[in-house]
N, C-alpha and C positions, 0 to 999 in steps of 0.2 A: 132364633132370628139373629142376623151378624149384625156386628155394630155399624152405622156409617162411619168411612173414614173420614168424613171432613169433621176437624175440630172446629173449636169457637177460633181461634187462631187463625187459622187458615182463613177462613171467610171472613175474618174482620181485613186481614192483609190483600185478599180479592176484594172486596169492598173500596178499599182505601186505592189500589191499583186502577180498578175502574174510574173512582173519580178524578185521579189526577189525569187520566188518560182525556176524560173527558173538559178535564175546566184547561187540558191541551188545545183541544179541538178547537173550544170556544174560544183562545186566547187566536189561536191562526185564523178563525173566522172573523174575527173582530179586526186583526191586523187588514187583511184583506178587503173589509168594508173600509176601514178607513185608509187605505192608500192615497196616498197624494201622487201629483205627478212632478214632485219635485224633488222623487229621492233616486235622481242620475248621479252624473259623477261631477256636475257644476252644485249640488247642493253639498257634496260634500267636500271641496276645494277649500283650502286657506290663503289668505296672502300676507303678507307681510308689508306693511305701509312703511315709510321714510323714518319713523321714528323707532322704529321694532318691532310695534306692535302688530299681533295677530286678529286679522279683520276679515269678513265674508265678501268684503266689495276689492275686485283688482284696481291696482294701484292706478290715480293718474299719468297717463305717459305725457304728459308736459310740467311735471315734475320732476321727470327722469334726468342725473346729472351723469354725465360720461366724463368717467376716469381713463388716464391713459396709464398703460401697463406698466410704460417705466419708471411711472411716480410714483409706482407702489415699491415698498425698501422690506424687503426679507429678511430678515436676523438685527441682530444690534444693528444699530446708529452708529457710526463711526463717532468717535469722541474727537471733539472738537480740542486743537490743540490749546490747553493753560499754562497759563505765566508757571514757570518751575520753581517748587518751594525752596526757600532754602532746607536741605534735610538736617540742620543743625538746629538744638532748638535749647530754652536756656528755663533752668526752674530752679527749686530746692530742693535738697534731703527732707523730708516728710519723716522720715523712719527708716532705718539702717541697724541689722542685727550682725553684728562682727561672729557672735561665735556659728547663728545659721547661715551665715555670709546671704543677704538677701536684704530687702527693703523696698523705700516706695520714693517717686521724686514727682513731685507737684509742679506741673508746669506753667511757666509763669504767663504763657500766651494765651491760657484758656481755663485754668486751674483740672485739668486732666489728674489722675492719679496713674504714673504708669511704675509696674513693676521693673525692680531690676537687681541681677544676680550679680553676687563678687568678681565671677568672670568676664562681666559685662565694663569691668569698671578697669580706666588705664592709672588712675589716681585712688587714695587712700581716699576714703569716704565716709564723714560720721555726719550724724544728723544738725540740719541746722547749716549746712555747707551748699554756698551757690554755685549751680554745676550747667553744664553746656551736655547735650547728650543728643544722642541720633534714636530714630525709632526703628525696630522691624517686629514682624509680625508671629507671637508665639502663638502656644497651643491655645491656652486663654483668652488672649488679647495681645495688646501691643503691646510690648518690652522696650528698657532704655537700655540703648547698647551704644559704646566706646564712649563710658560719662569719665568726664575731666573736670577737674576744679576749676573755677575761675576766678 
């Protein structure tokens, strides 16, 4: 006598195929008993009310406020023209290293720390000496540059 080919395997895996097939069935039977008639395409719509928010009711239209195109501004804001600084500004030697030629100068209009290099300087500079100096913009931060004694 030949052996049957079906293992335990096999029929536990048809077994388990047939029930999913079927709690399928009964899942599309069940959907279809309970249909509503309110799954168009207005139940599934969003709107957006006045304040941002995502709501299921369209918005009132006598809340509607109408923009006109050319008060809308694209890119920067133009800057409003400001009183021009003086670009001359006046502090102290904080620290000054003669032989790394470098240092720091404290500024007396806001207490700033801004760096500045021996090439930056038109006058001999040690620490403890009140100076006038201009700013421009290095890798770091700001620099004091063409500092003069005063």
């Amino acid at each position: 006598m030949a052996k049957s080919q079906q293992s335990f395997n096999k029929s536990e895996k048809e077994k388990k195929r047939l029930a999913k097939r079927k709690s399928k069935a009964e899942k599309a039977d069940e959907r279809k008993a309970n249909k509503s008639e309110d799954t168009g395409l207005d139940a599934m719509m969003a709107y957006v009310d006045e304040n941002g928010n995502i709501v299921d009711t369209p918005p009132d239209p006598t809340k509607k406020i109408v923009i006109n195109a050319e008060d809308i501004q694209l890119g920067v804001p133009k800057r409003e023209k400001a009183e021009a600084e003086d670009p001359i500004r006046n502090g102290r030697v904080d620290f000054f290293n003669d032989a790394k030629g470098f240092g720091f100068i404290i500024d007396s209009a806001n207490n700033e720390k801004y760096f500045v290099h021996i090439h930056g300087c038109l006058d001999q500079i040690v620490e403890g000496n009140a100076v006038s100096f201009e700013l421009e913009r290095g890798m770091k931060g700001m620099n004091a540059v063409r500092v003069k004694k005063i």
